[in-house]
C-alpha atoms as an extended CHARMM CRD file, in Angstrom:
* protein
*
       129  EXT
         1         1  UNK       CA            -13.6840000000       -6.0660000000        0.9310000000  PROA      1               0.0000000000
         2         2  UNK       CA            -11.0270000000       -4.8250000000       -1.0310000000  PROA      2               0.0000000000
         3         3  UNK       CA             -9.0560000000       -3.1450000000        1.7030000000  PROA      3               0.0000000000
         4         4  UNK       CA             -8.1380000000       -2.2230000000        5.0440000000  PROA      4               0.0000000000
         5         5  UNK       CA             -7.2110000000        0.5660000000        7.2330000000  PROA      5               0.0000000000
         6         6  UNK       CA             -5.5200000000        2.1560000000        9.6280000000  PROA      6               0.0000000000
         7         7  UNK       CA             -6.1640000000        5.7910000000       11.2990000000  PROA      7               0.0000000000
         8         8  UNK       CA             -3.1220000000        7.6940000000       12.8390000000  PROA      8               0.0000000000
         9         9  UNK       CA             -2.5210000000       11.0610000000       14.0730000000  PROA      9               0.0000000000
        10        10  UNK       CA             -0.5120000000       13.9930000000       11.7090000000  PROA      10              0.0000000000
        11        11  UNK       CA              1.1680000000       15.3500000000       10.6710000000  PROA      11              0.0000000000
        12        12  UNK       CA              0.9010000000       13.7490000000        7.0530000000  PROA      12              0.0000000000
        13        13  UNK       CA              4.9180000000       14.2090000000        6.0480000000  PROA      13              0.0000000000
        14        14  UNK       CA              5.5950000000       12.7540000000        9.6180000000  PROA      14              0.0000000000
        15        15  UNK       CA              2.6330000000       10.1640000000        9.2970000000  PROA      15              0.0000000000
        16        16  UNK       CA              4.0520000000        9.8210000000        5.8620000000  PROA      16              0.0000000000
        17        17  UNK       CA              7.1680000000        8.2010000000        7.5280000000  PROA      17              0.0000000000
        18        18  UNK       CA              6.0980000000        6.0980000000       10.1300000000  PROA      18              0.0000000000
        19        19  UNK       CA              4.1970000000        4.1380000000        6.9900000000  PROA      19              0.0000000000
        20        20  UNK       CA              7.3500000000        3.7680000000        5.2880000000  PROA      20              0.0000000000
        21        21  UNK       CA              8.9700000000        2.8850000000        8.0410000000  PROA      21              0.0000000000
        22        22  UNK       CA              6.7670000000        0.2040000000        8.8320000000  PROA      22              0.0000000000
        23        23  UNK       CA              6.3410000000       -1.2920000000        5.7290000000  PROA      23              0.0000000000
        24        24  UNK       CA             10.5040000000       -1.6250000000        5.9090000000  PROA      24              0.0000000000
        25        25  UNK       CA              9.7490000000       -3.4550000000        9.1720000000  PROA      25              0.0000000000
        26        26  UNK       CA              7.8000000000       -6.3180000000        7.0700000000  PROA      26              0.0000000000
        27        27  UNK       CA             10.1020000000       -5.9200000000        4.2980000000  PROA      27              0.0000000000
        28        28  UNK       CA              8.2960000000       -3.8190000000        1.6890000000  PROA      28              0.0000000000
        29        29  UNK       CA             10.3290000000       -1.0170000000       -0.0500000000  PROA      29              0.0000000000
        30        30  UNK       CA              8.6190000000        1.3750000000       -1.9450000000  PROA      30              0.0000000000
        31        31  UNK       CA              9.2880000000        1.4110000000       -5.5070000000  PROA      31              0.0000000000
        32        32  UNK       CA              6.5690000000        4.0210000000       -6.4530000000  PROA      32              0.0000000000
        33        33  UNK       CA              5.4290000000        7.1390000000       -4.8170000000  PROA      33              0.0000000000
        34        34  UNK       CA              1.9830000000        9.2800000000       -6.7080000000  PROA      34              0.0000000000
        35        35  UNK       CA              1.5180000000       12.8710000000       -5.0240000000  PROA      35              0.0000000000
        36        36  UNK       CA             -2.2770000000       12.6640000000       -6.0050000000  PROA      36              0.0000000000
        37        37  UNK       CA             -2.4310000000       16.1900000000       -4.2710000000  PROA      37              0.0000000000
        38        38  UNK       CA              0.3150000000       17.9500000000       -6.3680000000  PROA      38              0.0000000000
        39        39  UNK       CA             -0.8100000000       15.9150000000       -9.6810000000  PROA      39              0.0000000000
        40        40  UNK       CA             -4.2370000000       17.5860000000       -9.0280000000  PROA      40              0.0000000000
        41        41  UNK       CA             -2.9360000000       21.0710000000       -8.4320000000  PROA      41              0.0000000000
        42        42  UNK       CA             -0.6400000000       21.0610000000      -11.3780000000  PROA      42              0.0000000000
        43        43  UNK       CA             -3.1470000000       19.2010000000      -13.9140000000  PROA      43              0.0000000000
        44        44  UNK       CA             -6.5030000000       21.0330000000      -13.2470000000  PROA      44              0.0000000000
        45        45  UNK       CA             -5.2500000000       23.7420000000      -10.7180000000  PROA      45              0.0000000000
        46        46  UNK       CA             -7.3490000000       21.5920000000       -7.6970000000  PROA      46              0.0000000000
        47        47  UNK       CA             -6.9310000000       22.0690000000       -4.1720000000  PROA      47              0.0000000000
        48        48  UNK       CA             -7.1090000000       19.2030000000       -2.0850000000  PROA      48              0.0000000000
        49        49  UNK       CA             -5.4500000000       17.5120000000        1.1180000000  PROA      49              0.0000000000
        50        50  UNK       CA             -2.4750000000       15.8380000000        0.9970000000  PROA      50              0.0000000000
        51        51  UNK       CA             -3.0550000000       12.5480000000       -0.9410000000  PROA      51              0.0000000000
        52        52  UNK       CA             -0.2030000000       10.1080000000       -1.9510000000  PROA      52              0.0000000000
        53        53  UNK       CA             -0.2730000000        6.4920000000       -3.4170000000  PROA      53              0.0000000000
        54        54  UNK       CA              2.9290000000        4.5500000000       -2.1590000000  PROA      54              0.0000000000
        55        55  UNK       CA              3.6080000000        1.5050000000       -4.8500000000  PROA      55              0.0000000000
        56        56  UNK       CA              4.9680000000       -0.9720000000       -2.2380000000  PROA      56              0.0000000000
        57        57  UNK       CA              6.7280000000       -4.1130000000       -2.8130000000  PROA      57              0.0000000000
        58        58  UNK       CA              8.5920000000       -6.8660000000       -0.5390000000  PROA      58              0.0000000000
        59        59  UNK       CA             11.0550000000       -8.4570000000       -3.1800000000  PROA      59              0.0000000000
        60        60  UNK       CA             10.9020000000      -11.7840000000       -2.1080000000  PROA      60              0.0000000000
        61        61  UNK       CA              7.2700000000      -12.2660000000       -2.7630000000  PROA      61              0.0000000000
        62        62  UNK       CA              7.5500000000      -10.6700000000       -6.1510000000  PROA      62              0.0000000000
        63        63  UNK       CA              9.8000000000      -12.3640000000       -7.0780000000  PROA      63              0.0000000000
        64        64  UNK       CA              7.5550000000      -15.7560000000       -6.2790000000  PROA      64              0.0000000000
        65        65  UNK       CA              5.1490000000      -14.4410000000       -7.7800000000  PROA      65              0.0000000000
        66        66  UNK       CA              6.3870000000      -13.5400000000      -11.0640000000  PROA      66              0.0000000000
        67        67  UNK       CA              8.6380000000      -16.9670000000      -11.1300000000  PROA      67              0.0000000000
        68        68  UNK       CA              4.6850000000      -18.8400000000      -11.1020000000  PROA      68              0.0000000000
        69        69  UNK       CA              3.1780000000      -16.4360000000      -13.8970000000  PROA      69              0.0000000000
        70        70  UNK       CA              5.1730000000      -14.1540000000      -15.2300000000  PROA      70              0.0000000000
        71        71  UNK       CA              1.8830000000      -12.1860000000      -16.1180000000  PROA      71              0.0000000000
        72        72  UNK       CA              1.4450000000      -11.1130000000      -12.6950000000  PROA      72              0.0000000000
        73        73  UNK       CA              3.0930000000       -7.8730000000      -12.3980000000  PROA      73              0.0000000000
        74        74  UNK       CA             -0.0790000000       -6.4380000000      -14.1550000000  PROA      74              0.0000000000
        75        75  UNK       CA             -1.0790000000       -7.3040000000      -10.6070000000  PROA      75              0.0000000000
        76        76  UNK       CA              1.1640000000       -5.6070000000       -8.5370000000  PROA      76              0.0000000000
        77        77  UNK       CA              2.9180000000       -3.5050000000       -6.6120000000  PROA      77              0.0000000000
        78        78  UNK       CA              1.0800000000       -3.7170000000       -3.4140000000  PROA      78              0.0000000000
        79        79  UNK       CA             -0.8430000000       -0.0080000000       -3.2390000000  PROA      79              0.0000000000
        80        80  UNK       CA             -1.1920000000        1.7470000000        0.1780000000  PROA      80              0.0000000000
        81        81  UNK       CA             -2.7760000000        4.9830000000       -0.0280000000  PROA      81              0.0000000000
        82        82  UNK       CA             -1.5940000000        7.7000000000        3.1160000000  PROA      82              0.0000000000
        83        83  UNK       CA             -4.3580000000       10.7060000000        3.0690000000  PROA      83              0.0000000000
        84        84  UNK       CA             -5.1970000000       13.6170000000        5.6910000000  PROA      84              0.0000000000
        85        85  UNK       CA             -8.3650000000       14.1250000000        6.6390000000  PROA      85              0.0000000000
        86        86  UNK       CA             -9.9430000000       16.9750000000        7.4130000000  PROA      86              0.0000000000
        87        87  UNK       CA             -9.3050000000       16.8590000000       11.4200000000  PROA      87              0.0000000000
        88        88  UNK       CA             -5.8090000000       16.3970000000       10.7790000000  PROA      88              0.0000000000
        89        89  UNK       CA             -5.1640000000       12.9320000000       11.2490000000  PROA      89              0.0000000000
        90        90  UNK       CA             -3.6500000000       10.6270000000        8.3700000000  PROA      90              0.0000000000
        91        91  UNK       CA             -5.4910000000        7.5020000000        7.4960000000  PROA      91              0.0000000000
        92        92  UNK       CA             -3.4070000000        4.9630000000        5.6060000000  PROA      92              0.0000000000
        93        93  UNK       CA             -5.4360000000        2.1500000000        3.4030000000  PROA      93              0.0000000000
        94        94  UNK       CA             -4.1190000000       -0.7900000000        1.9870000000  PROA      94              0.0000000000
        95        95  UNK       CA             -5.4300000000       -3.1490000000       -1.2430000000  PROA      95              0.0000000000
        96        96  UNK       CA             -6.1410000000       -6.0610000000        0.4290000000  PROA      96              0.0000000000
        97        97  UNK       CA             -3.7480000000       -8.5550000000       -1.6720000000  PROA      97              0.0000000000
        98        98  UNK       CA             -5.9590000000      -11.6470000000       -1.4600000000  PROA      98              0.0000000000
        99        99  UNK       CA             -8.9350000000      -10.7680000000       -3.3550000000  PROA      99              0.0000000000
       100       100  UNK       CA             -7.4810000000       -8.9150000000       -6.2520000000  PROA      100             0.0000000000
       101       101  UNK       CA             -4.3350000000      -12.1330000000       -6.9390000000  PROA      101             0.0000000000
       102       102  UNK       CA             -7.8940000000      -14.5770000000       -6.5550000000  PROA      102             0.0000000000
       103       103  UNK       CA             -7.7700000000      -13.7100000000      -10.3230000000  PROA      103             0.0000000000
       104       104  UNK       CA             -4.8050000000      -15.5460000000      -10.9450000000  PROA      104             0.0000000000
       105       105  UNK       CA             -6.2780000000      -18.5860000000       -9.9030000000  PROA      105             0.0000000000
       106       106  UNK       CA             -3.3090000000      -20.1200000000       -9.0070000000  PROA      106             0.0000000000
       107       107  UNK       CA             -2.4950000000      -22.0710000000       -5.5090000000  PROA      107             0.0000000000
       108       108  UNK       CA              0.7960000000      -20.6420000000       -5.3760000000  PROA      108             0.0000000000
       109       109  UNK       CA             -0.3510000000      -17.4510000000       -6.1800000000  PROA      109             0.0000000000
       110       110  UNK       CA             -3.0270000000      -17.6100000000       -3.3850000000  PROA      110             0.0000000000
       111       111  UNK       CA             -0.1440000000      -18.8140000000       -0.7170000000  PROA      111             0.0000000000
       112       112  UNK       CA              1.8560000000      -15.5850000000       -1.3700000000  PROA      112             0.0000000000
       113       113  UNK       CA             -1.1430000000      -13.2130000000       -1.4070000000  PROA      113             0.0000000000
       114       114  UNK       CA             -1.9660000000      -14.3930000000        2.4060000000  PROA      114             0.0000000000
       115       115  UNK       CA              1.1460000000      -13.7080000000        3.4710000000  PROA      115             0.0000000000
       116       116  UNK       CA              1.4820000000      -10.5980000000        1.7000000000  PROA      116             0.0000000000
       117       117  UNK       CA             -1.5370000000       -9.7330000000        3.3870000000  PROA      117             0.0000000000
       118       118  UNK       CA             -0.2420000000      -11.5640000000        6.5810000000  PROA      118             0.0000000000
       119       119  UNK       CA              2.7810000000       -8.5440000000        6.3510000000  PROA      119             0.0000000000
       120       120  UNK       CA              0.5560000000       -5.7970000000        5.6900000000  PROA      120             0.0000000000
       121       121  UNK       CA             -1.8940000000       -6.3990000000        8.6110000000  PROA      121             0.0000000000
       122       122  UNK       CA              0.7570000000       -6.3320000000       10.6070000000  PROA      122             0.0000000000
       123       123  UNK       CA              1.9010000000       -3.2800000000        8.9790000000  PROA      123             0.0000000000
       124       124  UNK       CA             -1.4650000000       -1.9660000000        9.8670000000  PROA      124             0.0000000000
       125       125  UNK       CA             -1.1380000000       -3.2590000000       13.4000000000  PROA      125             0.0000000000
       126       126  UNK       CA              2.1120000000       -1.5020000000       14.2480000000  PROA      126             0.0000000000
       127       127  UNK       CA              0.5750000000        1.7390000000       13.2030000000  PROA      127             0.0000000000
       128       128  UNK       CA             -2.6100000000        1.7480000000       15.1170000000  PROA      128             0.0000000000
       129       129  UNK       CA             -0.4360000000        0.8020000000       18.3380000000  PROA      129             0.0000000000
């Protein structure tokens, strides 16, 4: 599987937070933020739900990461994706780390892609609690 998820109530600007706020907790800023649902609306007049794409990134691992292959930031940032559904609550997925840096193939790389997973679980975790 290429992800994981978490399912929280709205609203999404408020929902919105608490992510942010929780990936600060494991030590991910966010570098990047897509409004998919404004992009949409603007580009090809679409309505949708809110919709954002949050580029996230916990310095420290980056930066081990791009000290082993310098290649690897075609890799990154970590995406998490924080979308309302229909009912109203927010569901927040997260690219699973570990499969996608398995194309690396690099030990090193493979160490810091657990425990950026390790970080985002928990991420995750906090959320659904």
């Amino acid at each position: 599987m290429y992800a994981f998820h978490a399912t929280i109530p709205g609203p999404f600007e408020g929902a919105l937070t608490r992510v942010t706020d929780a990936l600060k907790e494991e030590g991910f800023g966010v570098l990047t933020e897509i409004d998919v649902q404004a992009t949409l609306k603007e580009k090809m007049g679409v309505e949708m739900r809110p919709y954002r794409i949050l580029g996230a990134c916990n310095p420290p691992l980056a930066h081990r990461l791009l000290s082993t292959d310098p290649d690897i930031g075609l890799l990154l940032p970590c995406n998490v994706v924080v979308r309302e559904e229909e009912d109203g609550n927010v569901v927040v997925g997260f690219l699973d780390p570990v499969p996608l840096l398995r194309l690396a193939e690099n030990e090193t790389v493979d160490q810091v892609a657990q425990d950026a997973r390790d970080r985002l679980m928990r991420v995750r975790d906090a959320l659904s609690s």
